[in-house]
C-alpha positions in Angstrom: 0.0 0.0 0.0 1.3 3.4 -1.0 2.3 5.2 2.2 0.8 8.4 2.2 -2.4 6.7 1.3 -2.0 4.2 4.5 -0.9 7.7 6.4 -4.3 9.2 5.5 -6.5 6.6 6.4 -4.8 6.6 9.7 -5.5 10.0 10.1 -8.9 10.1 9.1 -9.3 7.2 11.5 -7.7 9.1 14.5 -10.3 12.0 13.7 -12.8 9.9 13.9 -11.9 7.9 17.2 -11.3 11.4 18.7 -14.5 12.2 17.7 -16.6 9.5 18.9 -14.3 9.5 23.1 -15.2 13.7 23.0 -18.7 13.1 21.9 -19.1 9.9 24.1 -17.7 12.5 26.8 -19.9 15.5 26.2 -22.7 13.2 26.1 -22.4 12.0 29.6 -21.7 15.9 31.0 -24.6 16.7 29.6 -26.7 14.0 31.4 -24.8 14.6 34.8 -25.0 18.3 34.8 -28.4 18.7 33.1 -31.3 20.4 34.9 -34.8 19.2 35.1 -37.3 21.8 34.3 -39.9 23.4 36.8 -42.9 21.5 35.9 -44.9 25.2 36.6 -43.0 26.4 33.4 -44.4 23.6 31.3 -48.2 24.3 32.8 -47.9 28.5 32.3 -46.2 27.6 28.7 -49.6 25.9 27.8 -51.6 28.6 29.6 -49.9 30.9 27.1 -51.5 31.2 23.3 -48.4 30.7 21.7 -48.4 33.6 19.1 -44.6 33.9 19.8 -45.5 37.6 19.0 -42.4 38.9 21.6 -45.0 41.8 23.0 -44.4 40.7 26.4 -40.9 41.2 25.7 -39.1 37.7 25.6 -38.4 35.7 22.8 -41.6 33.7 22.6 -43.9 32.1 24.7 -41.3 29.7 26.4 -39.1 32.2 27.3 -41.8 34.0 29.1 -42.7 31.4 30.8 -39.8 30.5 32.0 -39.1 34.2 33.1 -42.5 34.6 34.9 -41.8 31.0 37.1 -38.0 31.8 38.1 -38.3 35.6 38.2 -40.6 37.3 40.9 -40.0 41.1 39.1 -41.8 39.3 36.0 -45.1 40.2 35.8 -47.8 37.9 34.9 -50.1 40.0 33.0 -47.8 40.8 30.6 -48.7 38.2 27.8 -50.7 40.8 25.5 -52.7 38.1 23.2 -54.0 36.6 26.7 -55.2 39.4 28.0 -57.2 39.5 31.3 -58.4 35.9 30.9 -54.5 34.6 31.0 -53.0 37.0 33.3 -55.8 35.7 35.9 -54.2 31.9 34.7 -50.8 32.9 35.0 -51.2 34.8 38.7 -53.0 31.8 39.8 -50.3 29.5 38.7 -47.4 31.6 40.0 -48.7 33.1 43.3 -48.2 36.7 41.9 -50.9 40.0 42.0 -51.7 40.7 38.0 -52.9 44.0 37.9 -55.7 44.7 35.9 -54.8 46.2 32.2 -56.2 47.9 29.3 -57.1 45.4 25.9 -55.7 47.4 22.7 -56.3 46.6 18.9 -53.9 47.6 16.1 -55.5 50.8 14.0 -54.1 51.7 10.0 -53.5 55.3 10.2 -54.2 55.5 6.8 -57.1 56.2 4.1 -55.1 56.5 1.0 -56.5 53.7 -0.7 -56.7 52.9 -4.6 -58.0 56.2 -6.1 -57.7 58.2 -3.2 -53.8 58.4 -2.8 -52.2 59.7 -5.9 -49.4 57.3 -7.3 -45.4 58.9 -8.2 -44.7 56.3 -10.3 -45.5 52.3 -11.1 -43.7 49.8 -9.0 -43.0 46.5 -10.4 -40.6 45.3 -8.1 -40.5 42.5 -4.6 -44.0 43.0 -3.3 -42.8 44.1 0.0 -43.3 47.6 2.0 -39.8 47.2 2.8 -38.0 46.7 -0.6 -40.3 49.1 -1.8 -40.0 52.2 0.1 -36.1 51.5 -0.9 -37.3 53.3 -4.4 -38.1 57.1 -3.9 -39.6 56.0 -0.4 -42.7 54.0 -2.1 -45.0 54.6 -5.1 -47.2 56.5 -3.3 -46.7 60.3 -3.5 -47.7 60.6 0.1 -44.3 59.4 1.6 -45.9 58.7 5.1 -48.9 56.3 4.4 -49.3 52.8 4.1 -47.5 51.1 1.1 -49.7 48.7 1.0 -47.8 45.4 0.2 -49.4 43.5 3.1 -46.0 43.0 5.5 -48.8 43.8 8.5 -50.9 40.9 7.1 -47.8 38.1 6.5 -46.4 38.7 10.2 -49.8 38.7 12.0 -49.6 35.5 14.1 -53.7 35.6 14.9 -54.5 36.1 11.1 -56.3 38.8 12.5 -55.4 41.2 9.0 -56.2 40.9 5.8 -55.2 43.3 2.8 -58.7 44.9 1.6 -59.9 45.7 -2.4 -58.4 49.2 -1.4 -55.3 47.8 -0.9 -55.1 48.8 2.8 -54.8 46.2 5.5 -58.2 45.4 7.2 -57.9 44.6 10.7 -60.6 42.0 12.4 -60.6 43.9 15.9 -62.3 40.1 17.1 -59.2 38.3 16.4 -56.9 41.1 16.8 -54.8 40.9 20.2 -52.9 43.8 20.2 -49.5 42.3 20.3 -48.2 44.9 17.8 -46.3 42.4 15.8 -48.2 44.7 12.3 -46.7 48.1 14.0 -42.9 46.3 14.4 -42.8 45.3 10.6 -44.3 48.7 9.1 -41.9 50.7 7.9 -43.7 53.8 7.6 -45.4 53.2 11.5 -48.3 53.2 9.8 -50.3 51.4 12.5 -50.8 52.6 16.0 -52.3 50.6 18.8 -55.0 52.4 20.6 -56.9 51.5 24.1 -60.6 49.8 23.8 -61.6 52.9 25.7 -60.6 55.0 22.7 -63.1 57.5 21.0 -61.6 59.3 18.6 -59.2 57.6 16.1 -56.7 59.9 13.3 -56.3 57.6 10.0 -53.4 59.8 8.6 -50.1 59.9 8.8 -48.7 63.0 6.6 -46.7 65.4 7.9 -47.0 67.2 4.8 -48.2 70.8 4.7 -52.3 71.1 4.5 -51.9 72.2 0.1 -49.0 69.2 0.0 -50.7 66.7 1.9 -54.0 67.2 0.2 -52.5 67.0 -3.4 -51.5 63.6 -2.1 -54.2 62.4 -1.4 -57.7 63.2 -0.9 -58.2 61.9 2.4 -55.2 63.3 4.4 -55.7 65.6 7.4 -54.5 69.3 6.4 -53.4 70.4 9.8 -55.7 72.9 9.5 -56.8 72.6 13.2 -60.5 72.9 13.2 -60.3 69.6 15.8 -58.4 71.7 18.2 -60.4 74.8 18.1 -63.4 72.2 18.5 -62.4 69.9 21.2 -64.2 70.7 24.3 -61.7 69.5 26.5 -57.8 70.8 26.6 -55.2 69.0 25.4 -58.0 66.4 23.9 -56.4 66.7 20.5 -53.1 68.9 19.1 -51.5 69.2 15.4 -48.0 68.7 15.5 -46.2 68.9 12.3 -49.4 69.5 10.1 -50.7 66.4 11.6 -54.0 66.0 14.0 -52.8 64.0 17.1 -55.6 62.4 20.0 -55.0 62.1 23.5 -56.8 58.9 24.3 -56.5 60.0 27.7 -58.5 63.0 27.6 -60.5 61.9 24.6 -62.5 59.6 26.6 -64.6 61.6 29.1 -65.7 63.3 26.0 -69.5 62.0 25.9 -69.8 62.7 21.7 -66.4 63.6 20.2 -67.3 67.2 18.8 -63.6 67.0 17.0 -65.3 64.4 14.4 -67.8 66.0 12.5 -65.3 68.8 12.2 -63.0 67.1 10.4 -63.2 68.5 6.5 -61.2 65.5 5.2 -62.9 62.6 7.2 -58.7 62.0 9.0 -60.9 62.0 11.9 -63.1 59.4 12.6 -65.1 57.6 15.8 -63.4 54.8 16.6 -65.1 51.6 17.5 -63.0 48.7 18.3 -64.7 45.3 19.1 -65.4 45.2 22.7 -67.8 48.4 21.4 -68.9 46.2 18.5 -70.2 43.6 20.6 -71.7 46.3 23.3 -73.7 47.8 20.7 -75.2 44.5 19.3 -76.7 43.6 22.7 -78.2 46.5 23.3 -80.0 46.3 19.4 -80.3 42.4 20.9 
């Protein structure tokens, strides 16, 4: 046998013998030093609704629960698909106080749909909001509304969105959880999340000039500040950078929104999210 061919196999047999004592060895460290899990991790895990969302701020649902059973400065009301119902599951589970919290739903701040926002230019590229707003900042010539490739839609994990014939995202405030997973992939922060207790709800974004904005699009607010001058409560609503902007704070001791019917583009709107929704069809029931 040639000798640098017998030297080689030798090697390659070494290597291999190596490999199997080391893996042999980290094999039975592993077992020694391996640490069961708290069986109260595995019971909150399946508590949890498993949107891996990341809006209670850990890297999925495991993670949180493994925070909220070893950590006492974890809340447990802090799983935002869950809401009320899980927090009470979670408290129960882990011996902590979950203090009560608000429900939210994702709102589009955005009307400029087919026909009502003016268009720059064609885009035939990726169909992605993202790759798209790499070119002149979007189709669109209002730079600051939804671009309307549906990234909101694709990274919902509740399939609570779904692009509309306007080619704005729809959102189905019954399935929506308010994790904000839409909000993290827009990249024009198109969508807000606002409280259930919310009356008053701005679907614009342009901080364009009132002339600019409206040459846009039809349906952008002007900043022309008639909701300010009409809001009976201060501090209820302010334009900042030609843009209308509503405390929800303030908005909701207002009994009927006088802001609204003030609004000469429609950017202002009464906002009903679906705990209303449902409220309103018992009392027609």
């Amino acid at each position: 046998m040639n000798q640098t061919l017998f030297i080689s196999i030798m090697a390659v047999v070494i290597m291999v013998g190596v490999g199997i004592v080391f893996g042999f060895v980290l094999a039975l460290a592993d077992k020694k030093f391996a640490m069961e899990e708290n069986p109260l991790i595995g019971e909150v895990k399946e508590a949890l609704p498993q949107g891996q969302c990341g809006a209670c701020g850990f890297a999925g649902c495991a993670k949180y629960a493994e925070a909220v059973v070893n950590d006492p400065d974890v809340a447990p009301n802090l799983c935002v698909p869950g809401k009320a119902e899980v927090a009470a599951i979670v408290a129960e589970l882990t011996g902590k106080v979950a203090e009560a919290s608000e429900a939210k739903f994702a709102h589009v701040r955005c009307r400029g749909g087919n026909g009502i926002a003016k268009l720059a230019y064609e885009y035939k590229g990726v169909h992605d909001c993202a790759a798209a707003k790499q070119i002149q900042q979007g189709p669109k010539s209002c730079k600051f509304g939804c671009l309307g490739f549906g990234n909101c839609v694709r990274s919902c994990p509740f399939n609570a969105m779904t692009m509309g014939t306007n080619g704005l995202p729809l959102v189905d405030k019954l399935l929506c959880t308010g994790c904000g997973k839409c909000a993290s992939v827009c990249p024009n922060h198109v969508i807000e999340l606002l409280p259930v207790s919310a009356k008053v709800s701005v679907s614009c974004s342009s901080k364009d000039a009132g002339a600019v904005a409206k040459k846009a699009c039809s349906a952008a607010c002007i900043g022309c500040g008639l909701c300010v001058r009409n809001c009976t409560h201060e501090g209820g609503v302010k334009v900042v950078d030609h843009l209308a902007i509503v405390d929800p704070e303030v908005c909701r001791i207002c009994e009927e929104p006088t802001c609204v019917p003030k609004c000469p583009t429609g950017a202002i709107a009464a906002y009903v999210s679906a705990a209303k929704s449902e409220t309103a069809e018992q009392k027609i029931g």
